[in-house]
C-alpha positions in Angstrom: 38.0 122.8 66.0 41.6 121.9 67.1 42.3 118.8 67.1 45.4 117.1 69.1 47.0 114.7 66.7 43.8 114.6 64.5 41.5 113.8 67.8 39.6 117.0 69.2 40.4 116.9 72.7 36.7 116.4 73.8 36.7 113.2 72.1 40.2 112.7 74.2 38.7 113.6 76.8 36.2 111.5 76.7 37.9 108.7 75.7 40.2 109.0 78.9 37.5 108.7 81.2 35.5 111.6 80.8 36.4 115.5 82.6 36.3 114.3 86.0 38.3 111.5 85.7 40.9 113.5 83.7 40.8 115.7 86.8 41.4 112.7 89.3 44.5 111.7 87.4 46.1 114.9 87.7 45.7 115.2 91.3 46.7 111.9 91.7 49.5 112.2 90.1 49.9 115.7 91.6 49.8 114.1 95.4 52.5 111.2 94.2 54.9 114.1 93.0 54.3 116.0 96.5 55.3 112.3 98.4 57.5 109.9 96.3 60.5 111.8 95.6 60.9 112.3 99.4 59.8 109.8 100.9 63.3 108.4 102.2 64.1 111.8 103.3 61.1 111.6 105.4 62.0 108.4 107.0 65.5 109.6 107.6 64.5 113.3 108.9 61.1 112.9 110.0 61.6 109.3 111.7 65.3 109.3 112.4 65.7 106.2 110.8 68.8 105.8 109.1 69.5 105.5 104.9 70.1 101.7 104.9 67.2 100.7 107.3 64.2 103.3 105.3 65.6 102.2 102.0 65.2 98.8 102.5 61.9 99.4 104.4 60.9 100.7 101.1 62.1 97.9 99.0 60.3 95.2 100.9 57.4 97.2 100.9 57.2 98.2 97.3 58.0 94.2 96.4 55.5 92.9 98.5 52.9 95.6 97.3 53.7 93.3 93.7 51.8 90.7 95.7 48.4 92.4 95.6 48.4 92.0 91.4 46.5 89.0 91.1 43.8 90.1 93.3 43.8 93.2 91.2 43.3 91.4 88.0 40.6 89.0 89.4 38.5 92.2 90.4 38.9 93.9 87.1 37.4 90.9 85.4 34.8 90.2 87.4 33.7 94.0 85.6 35.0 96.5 88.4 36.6 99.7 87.0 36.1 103.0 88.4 35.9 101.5 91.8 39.7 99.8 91.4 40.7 103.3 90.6 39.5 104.9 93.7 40.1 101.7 96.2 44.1 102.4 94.0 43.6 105.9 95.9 42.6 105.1 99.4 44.8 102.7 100.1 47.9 105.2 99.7 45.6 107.4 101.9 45.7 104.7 104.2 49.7 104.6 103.9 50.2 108.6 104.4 48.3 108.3 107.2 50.2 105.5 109.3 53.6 108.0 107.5 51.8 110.8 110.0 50.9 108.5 112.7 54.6 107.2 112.9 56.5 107.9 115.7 60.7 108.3 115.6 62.0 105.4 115.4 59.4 103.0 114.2 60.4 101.2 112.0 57.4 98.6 111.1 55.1 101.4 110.3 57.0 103.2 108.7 57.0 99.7 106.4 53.7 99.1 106.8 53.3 102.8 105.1 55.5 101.8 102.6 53.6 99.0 101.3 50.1 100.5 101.3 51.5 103.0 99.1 53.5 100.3 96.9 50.1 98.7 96.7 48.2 101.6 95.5 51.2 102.6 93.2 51.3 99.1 91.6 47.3 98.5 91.2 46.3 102.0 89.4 48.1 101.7 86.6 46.7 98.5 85.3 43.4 99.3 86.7 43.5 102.4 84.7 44.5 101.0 81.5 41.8 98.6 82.0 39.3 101.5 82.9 40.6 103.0 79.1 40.0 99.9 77.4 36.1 99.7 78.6 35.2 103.5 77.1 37.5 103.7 74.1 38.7 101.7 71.3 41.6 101.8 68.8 43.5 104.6 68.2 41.7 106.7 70.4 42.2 103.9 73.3 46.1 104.2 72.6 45.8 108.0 72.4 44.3 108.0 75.8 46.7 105.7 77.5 48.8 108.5 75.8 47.8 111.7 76.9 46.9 109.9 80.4 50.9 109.4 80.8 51.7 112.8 79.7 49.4 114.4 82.0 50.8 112.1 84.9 54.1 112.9 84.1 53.8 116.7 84.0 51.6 116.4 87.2 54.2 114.5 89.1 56.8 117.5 87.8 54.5 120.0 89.6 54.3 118.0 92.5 57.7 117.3 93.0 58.7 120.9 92.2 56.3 122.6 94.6 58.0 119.7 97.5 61.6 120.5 96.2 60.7 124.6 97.3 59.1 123.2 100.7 62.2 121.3 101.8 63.6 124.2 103.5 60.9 123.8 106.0 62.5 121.1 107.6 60.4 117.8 109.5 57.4 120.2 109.4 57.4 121.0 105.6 58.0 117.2 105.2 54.7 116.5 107.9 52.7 118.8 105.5 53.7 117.4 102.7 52.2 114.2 103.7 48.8 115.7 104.8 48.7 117.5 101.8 49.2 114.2 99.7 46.6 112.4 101.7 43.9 114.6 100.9 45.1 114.8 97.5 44.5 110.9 97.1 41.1 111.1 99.1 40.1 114.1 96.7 41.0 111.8 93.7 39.7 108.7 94.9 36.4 110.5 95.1 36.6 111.9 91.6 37.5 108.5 90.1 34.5 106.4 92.1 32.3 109.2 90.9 32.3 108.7 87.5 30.6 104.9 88.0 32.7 103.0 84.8 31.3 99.3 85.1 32.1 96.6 82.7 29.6 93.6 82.1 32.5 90.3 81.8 32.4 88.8 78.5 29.9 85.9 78.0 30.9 84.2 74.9 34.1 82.6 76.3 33.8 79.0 77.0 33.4 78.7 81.1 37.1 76.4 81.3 38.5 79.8 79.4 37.2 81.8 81.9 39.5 80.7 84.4 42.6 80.3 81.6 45.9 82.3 82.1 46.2 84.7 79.2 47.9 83.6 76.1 51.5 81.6 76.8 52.8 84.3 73.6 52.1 87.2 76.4 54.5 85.2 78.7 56.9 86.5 76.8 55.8 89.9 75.8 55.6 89.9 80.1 59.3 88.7 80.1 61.1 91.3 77.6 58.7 93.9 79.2 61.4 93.3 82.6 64.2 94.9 80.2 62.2 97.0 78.4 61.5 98.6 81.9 65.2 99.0 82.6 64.8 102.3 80.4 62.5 104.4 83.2 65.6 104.0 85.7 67.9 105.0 83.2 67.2 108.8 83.7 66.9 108.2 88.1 69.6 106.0 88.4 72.2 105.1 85.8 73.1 108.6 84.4 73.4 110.3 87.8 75.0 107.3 88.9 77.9 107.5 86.0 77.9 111.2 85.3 78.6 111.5 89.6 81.0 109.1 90.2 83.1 107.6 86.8 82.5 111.6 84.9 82.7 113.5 88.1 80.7 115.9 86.4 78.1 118.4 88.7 74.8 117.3 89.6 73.7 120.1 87.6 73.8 117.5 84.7 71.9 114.7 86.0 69.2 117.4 86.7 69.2 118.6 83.6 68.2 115.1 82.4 65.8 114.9 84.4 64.2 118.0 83.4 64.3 116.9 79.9 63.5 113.8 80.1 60.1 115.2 81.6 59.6 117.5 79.1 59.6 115.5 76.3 57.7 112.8 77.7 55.2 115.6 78.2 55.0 116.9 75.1 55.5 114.1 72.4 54.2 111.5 74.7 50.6 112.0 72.1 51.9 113.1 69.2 54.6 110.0 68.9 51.9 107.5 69.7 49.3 108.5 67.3 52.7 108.8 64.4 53.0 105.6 65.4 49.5 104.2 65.5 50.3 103.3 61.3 52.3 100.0 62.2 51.2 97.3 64.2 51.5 97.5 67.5 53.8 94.8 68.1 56.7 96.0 65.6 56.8 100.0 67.1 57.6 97.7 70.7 60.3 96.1 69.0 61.5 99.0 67.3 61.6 101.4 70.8 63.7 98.5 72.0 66.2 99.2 69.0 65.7 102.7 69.8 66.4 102.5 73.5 69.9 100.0 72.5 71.1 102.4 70.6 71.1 105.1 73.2 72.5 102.9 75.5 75.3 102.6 73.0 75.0 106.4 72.8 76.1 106.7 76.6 79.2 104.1 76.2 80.7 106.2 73.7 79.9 109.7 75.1 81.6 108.4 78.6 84.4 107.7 76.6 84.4 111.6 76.0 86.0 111.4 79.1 85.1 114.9 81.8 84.9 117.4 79.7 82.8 116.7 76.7 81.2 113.5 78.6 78.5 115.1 80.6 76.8 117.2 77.9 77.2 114.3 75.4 75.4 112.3 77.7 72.9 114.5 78.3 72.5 114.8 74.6 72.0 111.3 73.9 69.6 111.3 77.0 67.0 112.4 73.8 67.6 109.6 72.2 66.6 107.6 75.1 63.6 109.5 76.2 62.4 108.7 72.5 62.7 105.2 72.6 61.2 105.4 75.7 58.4 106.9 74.9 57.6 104.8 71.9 58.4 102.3 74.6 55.3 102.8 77.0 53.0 103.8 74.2 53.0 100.6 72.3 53.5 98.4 75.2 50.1 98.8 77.2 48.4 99.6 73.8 49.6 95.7 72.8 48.7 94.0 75.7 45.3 95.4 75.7 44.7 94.6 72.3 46.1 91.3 72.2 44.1 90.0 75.6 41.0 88.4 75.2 37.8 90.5 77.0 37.6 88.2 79.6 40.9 87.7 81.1 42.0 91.8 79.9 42.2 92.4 83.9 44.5 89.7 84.5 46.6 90.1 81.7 47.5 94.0 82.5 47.8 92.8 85.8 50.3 90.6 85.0 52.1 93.3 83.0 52.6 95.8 85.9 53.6 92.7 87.4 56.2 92.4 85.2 57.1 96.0 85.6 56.7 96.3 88.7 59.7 93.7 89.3 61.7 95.4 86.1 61.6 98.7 88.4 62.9 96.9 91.6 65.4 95.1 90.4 66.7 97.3 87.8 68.5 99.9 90.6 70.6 96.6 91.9 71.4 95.6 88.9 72.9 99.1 87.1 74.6 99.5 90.8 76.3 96.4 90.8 77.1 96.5 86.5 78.3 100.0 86.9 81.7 99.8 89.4 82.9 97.2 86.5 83.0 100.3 84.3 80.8 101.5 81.1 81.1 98.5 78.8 79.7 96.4 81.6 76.7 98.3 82.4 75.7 99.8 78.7 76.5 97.2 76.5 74.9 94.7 78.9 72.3 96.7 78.9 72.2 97.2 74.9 72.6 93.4 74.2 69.9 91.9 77.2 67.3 95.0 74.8 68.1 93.9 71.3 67.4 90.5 72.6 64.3 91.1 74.3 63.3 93.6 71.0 64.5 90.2 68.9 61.9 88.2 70.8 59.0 90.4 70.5 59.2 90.8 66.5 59.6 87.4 66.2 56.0 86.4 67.7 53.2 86.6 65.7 49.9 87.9 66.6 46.1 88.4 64.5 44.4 91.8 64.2 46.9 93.9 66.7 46.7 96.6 64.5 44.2 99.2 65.2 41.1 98.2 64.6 39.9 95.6 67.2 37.0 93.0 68.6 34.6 94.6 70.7 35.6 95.0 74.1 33.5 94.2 77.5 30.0 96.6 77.0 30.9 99.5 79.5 28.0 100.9 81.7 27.9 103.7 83.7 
């Protein structure tokens, strides 16, 4: 039979959740591509609301959705799984509903909206990874988390293709849109609750360790993770931002980047991750941070190309980026799962999306405000705060992150 990186895909399958799950995540992630691209243009169009007033409506509300982590992690350990998933689901239902119940000029709903859908945005992915951890172990845990981000990310290509053709509709297209996403999360939420993955929580902890944060050496896997994160914006923000304004290059470019960047993710998203699966967990995260430095390198000295050569030099060492990006988020989840103990593993990816949740929020002011000081400002910043953060992730220590690990919490379904 063929195998995907030496797994058969039913065993992949399976691993991820089983075929009904699998299914959830792709409409899930199918109904996010139809919505979060365009969501500003629907506050501006559909609501008349100007750029300043929805962007910051959807800052506050994306922040404050961070807020809801805790909560989050507490339910996952008390042995929730499939049911996070869906509730992950229905509360951005809940959001596109008060987008279609707005009327022009309302602001407060329109940031109300926004935060339901920051919650359900920032909840899935740790409840998901959590979700992984209870049916799969080892490599075919990390394969999972994977192929899970593969699928999401081709998904959310789809999705935001199929809106990008619908635009020309005007306020009506963008209405649909949002009723289309809706039932897209409603569908998914039922798919994911469906599939009844429980978790009985740990016994053999001591009860004071119960209630213990997780380990202070995850404190700082949780504080280079901020940086690390920087790299996702890279391909959104920073290149379009520099390749517009300092390259004055078309936007043709920072498309193309895009479009790449997708791709790859897509296709060696799996591959890279089980490659990489021979070294220890910890040691491929510092390594993508070497990776992602250099690239960020890369751009300094391809914008020094100046307009001609600059824009397809960047575009170029865009790759490089993507790889160490890649190698990035599939060593990252993969070591704080395995490095958690069973009975705080909610918490503890919790606290991770925490951590990149603020990384994603705060990296678009920061690249703004290092960029107008020119290229050596923003990428070599940029390079120096990774190494470091790389530096301090290789130099901790940990027992048994390699593949083979404890037994997790007994799943049930």
């Amino acid at each position: 039979m063929t195998t995907i990186s030496g797994i058969r895909p039913r065993a992949l399958v399976r691993a991820s959740g089983g075929p009904r799950y699998v299914v959830a995540l792709a409409v899930d992630a199918l109904g996010t591509g139809l919505l979060r691209p365009f969501l500003l243009l629907y506050g501006v169009t559909v609501l008349r609301l100007s750029a300043p007033v929805t962007g910051a409506a959807m800052t506050v509300g994306i922040v404050a959705g961070l807020g809801c982590m805790p909560a989050v992690g507490r339910w996952l350990d008390r042995g929730a799984r499939s049911t996070v998933v869906a509730a992950s689901m229905l509360v951005r239902v809940l959001g596109v509903a008060l987008l279609l119940a707005a009327p022009a000029g309302c602001v407060w709903l329109f940031a109300t909206a926004a935060l339901f859908l920051g919650i359900g945005n920032q909840a899935w992915p740790a409840a998901h990874a959590t979700l992984v951890a209870t049916v799969a172990q080892g490599r075919e845990r990390d394969t999972a988390l994977a192929g899970a981000r593969a699928l999401r990310n081709a998904a959310l290509g789809v999705g935001a293709l199929l809106a990008a053709v619908c635009l020309a509709g005007g306020t009506t297209a963008l209405r649909a849109l949002a009723a289309v996403t809706a039932l897209a999360y409603l569908a998914a939420a039922a798919l994911a609750w469906s599939v009844h993955v429980h978790a009985r929580p740990a016994t053999g902890a001591p009860a004071k360790a119960r209630h213990d944060e997780p380990a202070p050496r995850m404190l700082d896997l949780f504080a280079a993770n901020v940086v690390y994160v920087f790299c996702l914006n890279v391909p959104e923000v920073a290149l379009p931002l520099v390749l517009v304004t300092q390259l004055h290059a078309s936007p043709v470019w920072s498309a193309a980047v895009f479009v790449l960047n997708t791709a790859l993710v897509v296709t060696l998203q799996v591959p890279v991750t089980v490659l990489m699966s021979r070294f220890s967990r910890r040691a491929v995260l510092a390594f993508s941070g070497v990776v992602l430095a250099a690239s960020y390198l890369g751009f300094l000295a391809a914008g020094s190309l100046g307009p001609g050569w600059g824009a397809p030099a960047m575009v170029a060492v865009s790759v490089v980026c993507t790889v160490g990006e890649i190698i990035y988020a599939g060593s990252a989840t993969a070591l704080v799962t395995a490095l958690a103990p069973a009975h705080v593993l909610g918490r503890a990816l919790a606290r991770f999306q925490l951590s990149t949740g603020f990384g994603l929020a705060v990296s678009p002011a920061v690249i703004t405000t290092l960029a107008p000081r020119g290229p050596a400002a923003l990428w070599g910043s940029l390079a120096a705060a990774t190494l470091l953060s790389a530096a301090g992730v290789a130099t901790e220590k940990d027992q048994g992150t390699r593949l083979a690990r404890s037994p997790r919490c007994p799943a049930s379904r």
